[in-house]
C-alpha positions as CSV (number, residue, x, y, z in Angstrom):
1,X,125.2,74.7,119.6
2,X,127.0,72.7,121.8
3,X,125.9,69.6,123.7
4,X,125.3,71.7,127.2
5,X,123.1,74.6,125.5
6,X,119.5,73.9,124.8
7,X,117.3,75.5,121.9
8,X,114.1,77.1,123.3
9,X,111.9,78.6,120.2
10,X,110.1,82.1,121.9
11,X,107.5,82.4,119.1
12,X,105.6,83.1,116.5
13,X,102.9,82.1,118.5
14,X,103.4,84.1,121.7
15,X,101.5,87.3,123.4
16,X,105.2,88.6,124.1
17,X,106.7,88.5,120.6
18,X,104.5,91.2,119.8
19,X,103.1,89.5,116.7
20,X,104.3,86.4,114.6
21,X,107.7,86.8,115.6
22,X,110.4,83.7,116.2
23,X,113.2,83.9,118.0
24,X,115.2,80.7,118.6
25,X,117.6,81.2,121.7
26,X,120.3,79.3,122.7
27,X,120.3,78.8,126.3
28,X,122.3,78.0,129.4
29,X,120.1,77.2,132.0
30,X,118.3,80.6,132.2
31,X,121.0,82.7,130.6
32,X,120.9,83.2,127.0
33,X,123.7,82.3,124.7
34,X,122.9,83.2,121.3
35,X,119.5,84.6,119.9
36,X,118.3,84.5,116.5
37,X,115.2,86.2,115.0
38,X,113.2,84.2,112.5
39,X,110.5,86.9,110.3
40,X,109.2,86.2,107.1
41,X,105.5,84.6,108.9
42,X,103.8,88.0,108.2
43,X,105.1,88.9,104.3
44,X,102.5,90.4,102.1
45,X,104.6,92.0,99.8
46,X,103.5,95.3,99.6
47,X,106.6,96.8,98.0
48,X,106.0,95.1,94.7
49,X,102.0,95.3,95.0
50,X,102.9,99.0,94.5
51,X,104.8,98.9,91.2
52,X,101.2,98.0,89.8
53,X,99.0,100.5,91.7
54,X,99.3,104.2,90.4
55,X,100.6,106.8,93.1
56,X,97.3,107.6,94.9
57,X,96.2,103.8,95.0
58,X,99.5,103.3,97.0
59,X,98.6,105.4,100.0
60,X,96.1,102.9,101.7
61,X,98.9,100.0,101.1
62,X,101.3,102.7,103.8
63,X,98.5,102.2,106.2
64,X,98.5,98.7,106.1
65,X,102.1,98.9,107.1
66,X,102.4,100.0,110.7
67,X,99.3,99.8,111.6
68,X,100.1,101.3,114.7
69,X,101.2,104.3,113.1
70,X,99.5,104.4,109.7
71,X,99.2,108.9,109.9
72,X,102.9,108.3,109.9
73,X,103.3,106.2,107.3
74,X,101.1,108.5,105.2
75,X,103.0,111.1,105.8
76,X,106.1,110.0,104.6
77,X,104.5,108.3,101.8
78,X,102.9,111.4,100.4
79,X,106.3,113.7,101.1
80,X,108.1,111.6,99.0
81,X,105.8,112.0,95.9
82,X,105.4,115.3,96.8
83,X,109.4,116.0,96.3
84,X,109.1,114.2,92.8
85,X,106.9,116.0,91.6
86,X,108.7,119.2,93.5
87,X,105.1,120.4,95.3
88,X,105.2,123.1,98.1
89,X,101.5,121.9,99.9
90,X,99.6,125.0,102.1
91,X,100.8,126.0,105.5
92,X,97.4,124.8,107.0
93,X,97.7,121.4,105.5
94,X,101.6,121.4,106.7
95,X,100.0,121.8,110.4
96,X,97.2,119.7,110.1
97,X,99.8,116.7,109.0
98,X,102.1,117.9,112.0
99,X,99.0,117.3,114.5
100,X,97.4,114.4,113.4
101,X,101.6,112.7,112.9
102,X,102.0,113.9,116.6
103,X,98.5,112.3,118.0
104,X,99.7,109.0,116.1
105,X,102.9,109.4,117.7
106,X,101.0,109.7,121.1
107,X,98.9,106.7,120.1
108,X,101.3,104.4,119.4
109,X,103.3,105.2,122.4
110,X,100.7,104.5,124.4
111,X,100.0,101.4,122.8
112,X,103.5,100.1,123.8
113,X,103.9,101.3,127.2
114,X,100.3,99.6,128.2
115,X,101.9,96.0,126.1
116,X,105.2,97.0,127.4
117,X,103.9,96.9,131.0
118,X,102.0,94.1,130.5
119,X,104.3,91.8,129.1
120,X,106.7,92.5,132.5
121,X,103.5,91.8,134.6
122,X,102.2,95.0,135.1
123,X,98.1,94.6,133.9
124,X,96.9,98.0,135.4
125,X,99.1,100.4,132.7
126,X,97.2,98.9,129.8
127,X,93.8,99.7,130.9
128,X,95.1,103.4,132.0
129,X,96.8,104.0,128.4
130,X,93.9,102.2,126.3
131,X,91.5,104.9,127.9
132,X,94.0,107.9,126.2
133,X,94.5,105.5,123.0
134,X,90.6,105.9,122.2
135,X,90.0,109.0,122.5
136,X,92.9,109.5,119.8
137,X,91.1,106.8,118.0
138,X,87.9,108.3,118.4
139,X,89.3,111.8,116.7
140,X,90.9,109.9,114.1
141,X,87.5,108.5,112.9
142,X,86.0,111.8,113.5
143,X,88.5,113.3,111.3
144,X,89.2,110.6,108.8
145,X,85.8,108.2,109.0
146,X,88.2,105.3,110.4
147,X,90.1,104.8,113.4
148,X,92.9,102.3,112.5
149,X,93.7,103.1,108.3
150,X,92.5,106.3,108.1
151,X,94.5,106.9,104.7
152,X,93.4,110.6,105.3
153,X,96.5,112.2,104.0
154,X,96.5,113.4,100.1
155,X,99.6,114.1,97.6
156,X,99.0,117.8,97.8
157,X,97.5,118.1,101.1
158,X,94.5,116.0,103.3
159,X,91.5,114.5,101.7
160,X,89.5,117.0,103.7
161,X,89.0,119.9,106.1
162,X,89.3,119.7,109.8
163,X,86.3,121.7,111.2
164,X,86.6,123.5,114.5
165,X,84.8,121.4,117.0
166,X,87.5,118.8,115.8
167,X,90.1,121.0,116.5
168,X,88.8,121.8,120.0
169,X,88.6,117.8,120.8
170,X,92.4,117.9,119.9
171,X,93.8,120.9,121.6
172,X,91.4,119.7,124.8
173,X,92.8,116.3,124.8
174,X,96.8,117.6,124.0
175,X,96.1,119.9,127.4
176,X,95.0,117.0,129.9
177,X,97.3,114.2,128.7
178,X,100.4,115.1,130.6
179,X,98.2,115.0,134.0
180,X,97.5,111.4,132.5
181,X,100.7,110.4,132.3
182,X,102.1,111.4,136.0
183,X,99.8,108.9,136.5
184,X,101.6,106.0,134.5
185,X,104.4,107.5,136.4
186,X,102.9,106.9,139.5
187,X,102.8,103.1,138.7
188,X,105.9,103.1,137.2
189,X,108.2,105.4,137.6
190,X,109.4,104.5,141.0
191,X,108.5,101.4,141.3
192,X,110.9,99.4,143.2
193,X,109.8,95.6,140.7
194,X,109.6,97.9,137.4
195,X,113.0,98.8,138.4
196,X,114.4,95.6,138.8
197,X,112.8,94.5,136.0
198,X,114.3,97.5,133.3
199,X,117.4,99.3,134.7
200,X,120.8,97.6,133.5
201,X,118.7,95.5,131.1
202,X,119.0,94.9,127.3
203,X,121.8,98.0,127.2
204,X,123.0,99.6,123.9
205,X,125.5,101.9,123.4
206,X,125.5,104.5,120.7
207,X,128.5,103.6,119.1
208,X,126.3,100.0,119.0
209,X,123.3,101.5,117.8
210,X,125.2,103.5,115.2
211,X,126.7,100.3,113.8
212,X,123.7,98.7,113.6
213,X,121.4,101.3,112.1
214,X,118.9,102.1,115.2
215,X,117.0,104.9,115.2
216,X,114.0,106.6,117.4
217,X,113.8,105.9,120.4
218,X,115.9,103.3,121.0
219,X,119.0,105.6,120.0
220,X,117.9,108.5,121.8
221,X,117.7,106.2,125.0
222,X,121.7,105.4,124.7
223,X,122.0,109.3,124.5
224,X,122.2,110.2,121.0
225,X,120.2,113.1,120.2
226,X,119.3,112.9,116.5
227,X,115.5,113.1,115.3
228,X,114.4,113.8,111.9
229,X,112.2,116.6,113.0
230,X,115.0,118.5,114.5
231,X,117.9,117.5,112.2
232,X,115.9,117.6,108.6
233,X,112.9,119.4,109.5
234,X,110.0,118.8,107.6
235,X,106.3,119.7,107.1
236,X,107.0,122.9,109.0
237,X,108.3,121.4,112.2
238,X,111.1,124.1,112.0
239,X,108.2,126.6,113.5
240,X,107.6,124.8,116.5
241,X,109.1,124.7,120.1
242,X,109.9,121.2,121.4
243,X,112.9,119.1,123.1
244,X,114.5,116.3,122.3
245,X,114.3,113.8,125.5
246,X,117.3,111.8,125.9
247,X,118.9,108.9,127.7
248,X,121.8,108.0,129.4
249,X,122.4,104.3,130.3
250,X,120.5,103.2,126.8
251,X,119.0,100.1,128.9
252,X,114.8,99.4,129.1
253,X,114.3,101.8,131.7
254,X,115.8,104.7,129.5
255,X,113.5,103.9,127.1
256,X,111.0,103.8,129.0
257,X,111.4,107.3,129.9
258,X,112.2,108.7,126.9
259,X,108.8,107.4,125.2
260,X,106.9,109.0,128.6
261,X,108.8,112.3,128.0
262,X,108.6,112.3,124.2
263,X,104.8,111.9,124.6
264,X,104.5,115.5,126.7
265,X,106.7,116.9,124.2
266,X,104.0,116.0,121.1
267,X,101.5,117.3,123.3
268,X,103.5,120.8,123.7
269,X,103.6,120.8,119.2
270,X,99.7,119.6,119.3
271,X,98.8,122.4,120.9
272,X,101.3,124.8,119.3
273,X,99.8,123.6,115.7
274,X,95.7,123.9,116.9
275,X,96.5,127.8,118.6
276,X,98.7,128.7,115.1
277,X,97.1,127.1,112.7
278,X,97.0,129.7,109.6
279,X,94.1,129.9,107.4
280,X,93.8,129.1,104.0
281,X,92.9,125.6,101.4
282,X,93.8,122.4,102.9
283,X,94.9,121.2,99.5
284,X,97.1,122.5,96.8
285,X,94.3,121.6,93.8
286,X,96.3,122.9,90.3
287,X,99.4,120.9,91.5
288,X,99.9,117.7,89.3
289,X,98.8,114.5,90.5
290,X,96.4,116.5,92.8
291,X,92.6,115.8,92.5
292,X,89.9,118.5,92.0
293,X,86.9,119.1,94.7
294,X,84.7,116.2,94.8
295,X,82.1,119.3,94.7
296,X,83.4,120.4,91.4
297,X,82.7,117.7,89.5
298,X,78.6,118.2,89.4
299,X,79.1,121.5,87.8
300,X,82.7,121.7,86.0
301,X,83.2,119.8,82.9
302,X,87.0,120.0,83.2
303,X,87.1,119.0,86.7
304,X,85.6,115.8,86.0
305,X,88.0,115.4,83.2
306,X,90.8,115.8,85.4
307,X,89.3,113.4,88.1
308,X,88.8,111.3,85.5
309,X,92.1,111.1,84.2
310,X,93.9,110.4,87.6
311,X,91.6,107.8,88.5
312,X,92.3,105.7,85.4
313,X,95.0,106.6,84.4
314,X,97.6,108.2,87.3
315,X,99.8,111.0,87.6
316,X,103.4,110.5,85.8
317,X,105.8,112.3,87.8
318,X,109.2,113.1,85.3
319,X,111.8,110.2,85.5
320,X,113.6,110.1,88.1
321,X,114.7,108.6,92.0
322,X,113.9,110.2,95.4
323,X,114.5,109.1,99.1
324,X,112.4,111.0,101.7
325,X,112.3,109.9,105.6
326,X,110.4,111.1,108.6
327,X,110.6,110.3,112.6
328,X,107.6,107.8,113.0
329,X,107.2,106.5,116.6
330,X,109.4,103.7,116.2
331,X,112.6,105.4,114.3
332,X,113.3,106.4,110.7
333,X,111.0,105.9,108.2
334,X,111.9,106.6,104.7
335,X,110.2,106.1,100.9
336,X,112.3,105.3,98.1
337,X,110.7,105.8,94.9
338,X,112.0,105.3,91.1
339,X,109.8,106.9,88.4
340,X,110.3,105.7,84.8
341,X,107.2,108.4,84.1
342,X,104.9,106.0,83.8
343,X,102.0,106.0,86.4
344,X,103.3,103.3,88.5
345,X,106.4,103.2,90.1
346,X,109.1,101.8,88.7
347,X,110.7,100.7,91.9
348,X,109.3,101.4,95.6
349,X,111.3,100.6,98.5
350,X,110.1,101.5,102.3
351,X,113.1,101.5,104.9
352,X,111.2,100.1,108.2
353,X,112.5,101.3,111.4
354,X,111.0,97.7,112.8
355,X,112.7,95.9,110.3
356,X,116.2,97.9,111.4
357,X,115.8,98.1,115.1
358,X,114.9,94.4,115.4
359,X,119.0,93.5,114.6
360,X,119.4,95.1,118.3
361,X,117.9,92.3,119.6
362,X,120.8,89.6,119.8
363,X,123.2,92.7,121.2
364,X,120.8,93.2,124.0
365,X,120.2,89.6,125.0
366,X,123.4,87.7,124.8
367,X,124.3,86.7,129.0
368,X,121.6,88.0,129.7
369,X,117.9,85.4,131.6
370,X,115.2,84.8,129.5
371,X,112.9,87.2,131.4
372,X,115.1,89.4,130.0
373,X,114.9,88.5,126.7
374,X,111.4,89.5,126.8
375,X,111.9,93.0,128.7
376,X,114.2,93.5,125.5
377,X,112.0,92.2,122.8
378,X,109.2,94.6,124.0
379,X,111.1,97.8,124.2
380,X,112.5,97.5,121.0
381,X,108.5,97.9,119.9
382,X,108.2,96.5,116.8
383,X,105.4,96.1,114.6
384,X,105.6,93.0,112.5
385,X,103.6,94.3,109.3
386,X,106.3,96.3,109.0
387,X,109.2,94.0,109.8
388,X,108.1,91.7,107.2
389,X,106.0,94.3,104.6
């Protein structure tokens, strides 16, 4: 640093850091020089709490990852111990996890645009996408008996049935959110200070975004099309009908837009999965690892040895190494798992679209004010639980 730069710390303890981030800048007057983010504040270590939990035990740690997107991180969780121990689950429980992956999606979109907003002084958004939030919140709860680490999903399906009335609340609520958000549009959209405040700031190109690893929507903004759900279809997403928004100028407004128009296009699946849903068990319950009906176990002797036996002791999927990713709200989200077939994991490693995205940051601030900096700190939408794991 030399003598006419000055070292300004933005963080950990700051609203726009979106948790206990640190970024120490290097300025020039208001123009930013260098930037360099500081994480490690949040570190919990979950990665190697899991090599001493057994495979089901693990799946409440995900939740505790992105919090803002813990259906997500079930979900790619479970699929990767479902492809070492090489399980096909029902078609029911595919759709099931494709509508309550798509409501988190929702959810946590919403969640950034109302912070998002906020941060670039824009209060009304926030109360307008906390209003949609809940109700997702409030199904979630209904569905899972919690609202924030629902830890709903099961290696071989969902912990439990979705009744009807449930189902109803979903499709009703997937049909009346895009008249929700022309509204954000309506504040937004067109707004001559949003403007200002987003177009030609904190641009990426792909060819930038490629050699830095970014993902989601941060890559689809600069124009690159690829998401997991289209490219390596999973859970049965190959049966549904959706579009993949892009960008073109990859600045804060793109994104912007593509997280509004990605949001209309997980309503379109939501409601594709409720009116298709096919009948049938919302668990696979002879696969391995899989645990019997909690009803079962009053009146079946080997049910309750089985139960019994996972509880204490674990499934232990053959020896071996698997990688399995999914497109979470934020980018790629992917499990790596080493088995050494005992019932703990010899090695799990998550690969955190935060943790990845977050590099962007110096790209998108150097020469650029420190207003800025905080435009492109937002949009990136990290979540630091699972920058720092």
């Amino acid at each position: 640093m030399s003598a006419e730069t000055m070292a300004v710390n933005l963080g950990p303890q700051h609203p726009s850091t979106h948790g206990v981030l640190r970024v120490m800048l290097e300025l020039d007057g208001e123009i930013v020089v260098n930037a360099k983010p500081d994480i490690g504040f949040l570190h919990r270590g979950i990665e190697k709490l899991a090599e001493y939990r057994t495979y089901h035990q693990i799946i409440i740690l995900t939740d505790r990852l992105d919090y803002l997107a813990a259906m997500s991180n079930n979900l790619a969780y479970v699929l990767t111990v479902e492809k070492l121990l090489e399980i096909e689950i029902p078609k029911r429980a595919q759709y099931i996890r494709i509508i309550l992956a798509e409501l988190q999606r929702i959810a946590s979109h919403l969640f950034w645009l109302g912070t998002h907003a906020h941060d670039l002084g824009a209060m009304t958004p926030l109360f307008y996408t906390l209003r949609e939030r809940e109700t997702i919140m409030d199904i979630f709860d209904a569905v899972a008996g919690s609202r924030l680490t629902p830890g709903f999903m099961r290696i071989g399906g969902l912990a439990a049935e979705v009744d009807r009335e449930i189902l109803h609340r979903i499709d009703t609520f997937a049909r009346y959110l895009p008249d929700r958000i022309d509204e954000y549009e309506s504040l937004l959209t067109d707004n001559p200070i949003w403007k200002s405040r987003t177009q030609g700031v904190g641009i990426l190109t792909i060819d930038e975004c490629i050699e830095l690893g970014v993902s989601g929507p941060l890559l689809r903004a600069s124009g690159h099309g690829r998401d997991i759900r289209k490219t390596e279809p999973y859970s049965s997403y190959k049966d549904f009908d959706f579009n993949i928004p892009t960008g073109t100028r990859g600045d804060v407004y793109d994104r912007f837009l593509v997280r509004l128009a990605e949001m209309r296009e997980s309503a379109r699946i939501v409601q594709q999965a409720v009116q298709n849903l096919p009948d049938g068990p919302h668990i696979i319950r002879k696969a391995p690892g899989v645990l019997p009906d909690r009803d079962a176990l009053d009146t079946d002797i080997y049910a309750m040895i089985r139960h019994f036996h996972l509880i204490t002791e674990g499934v232990k999927p053959p020896i071996g190494e698997v990688y399995h990713c999914i497109e979470s709200p934020r980018g790629e989200l992917g499990f790596y798992l080493v088995s050494d077939g005992s019932s703990n994991p010899c090695r799990l490693r998550v690969r955190p679209p935060s943790f990845v995205n977050l590099q962007s940051l110096v790209k998108m601030v150097k020469g650029k004010i420190l207003s800025d900096a905080i435009a492109a700190i937002s949009t990136i939408d990290i979540v630091l639980a699972e920058v720092d794991r």
